[in-house]
N, C-alpha and C positions, 0 to 999 in steps of 0.2 A: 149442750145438755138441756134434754125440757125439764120443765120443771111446772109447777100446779102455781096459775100468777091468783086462783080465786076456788075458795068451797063455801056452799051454801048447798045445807038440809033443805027437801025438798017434799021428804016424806019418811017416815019412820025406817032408818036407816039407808035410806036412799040420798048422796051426796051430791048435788049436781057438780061436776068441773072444770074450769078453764085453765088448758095449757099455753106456757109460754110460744108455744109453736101457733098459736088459733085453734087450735083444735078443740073439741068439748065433748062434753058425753054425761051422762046419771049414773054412776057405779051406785050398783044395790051390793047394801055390805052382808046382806042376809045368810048367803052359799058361805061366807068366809067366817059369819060368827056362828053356823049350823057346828063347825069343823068343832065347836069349843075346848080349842087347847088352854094352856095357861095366859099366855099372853092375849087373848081375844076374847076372853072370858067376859072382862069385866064391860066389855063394848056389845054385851047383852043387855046393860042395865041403861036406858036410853037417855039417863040424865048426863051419866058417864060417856056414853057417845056422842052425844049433842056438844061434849066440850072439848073437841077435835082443835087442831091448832097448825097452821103453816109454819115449817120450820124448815129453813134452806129448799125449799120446792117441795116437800114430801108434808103426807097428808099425815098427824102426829095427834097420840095419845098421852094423859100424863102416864102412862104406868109403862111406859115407854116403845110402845107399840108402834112401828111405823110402814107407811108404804110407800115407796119410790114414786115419783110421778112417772116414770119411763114403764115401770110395773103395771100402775093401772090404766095408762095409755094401750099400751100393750093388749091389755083384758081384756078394756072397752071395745079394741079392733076386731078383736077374736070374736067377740060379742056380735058384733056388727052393729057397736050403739056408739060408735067415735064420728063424729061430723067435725068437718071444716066451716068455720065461718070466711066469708069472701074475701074478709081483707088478708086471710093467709098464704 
């Protein structure tokens, strides 16, 4: 199971992160907070998104908002913004 071992803000909604696999990539959470449903709403307001949190590998809001690390592994692929580091 991967899972997210590091996130660090790199840029106004942009997260940079490292999967337990070596993998890494910058998910821009921009396309996912445009959608503004209820749950993503408040990951507009960037003081509220800046206080993101790792919980069991998934990338976590407090209003209970979550993303799988296997989900935005997955995205970043599709992307074409998923790199390997060599020691993977």
């Amino acid at each position: 199971m991967i899972k997210i071992r590091c996130a660090t803000i790199i840029n106004d909604y942009c997260i940079h992160l490292e999967f337990s696999d070596g993998s890494l990539g910058d998910f821009d959470c921009r396309e996912l907070i445009a959608r503004d449903t209820e749950m993503v709403r408040p990951l507009s307001d960037p003081a509220f998104f800046n206080q993101f949190f790792l919980e069991l590998g998934a990338l976590c809001w407090r209003n209970g908002f979550a993303l799988s690390a296997g989900s935005l592994q997955q995205k970043l692929a599709q992307q074409g913004q998923l790199q390997y580091t060599e020691a993977a």
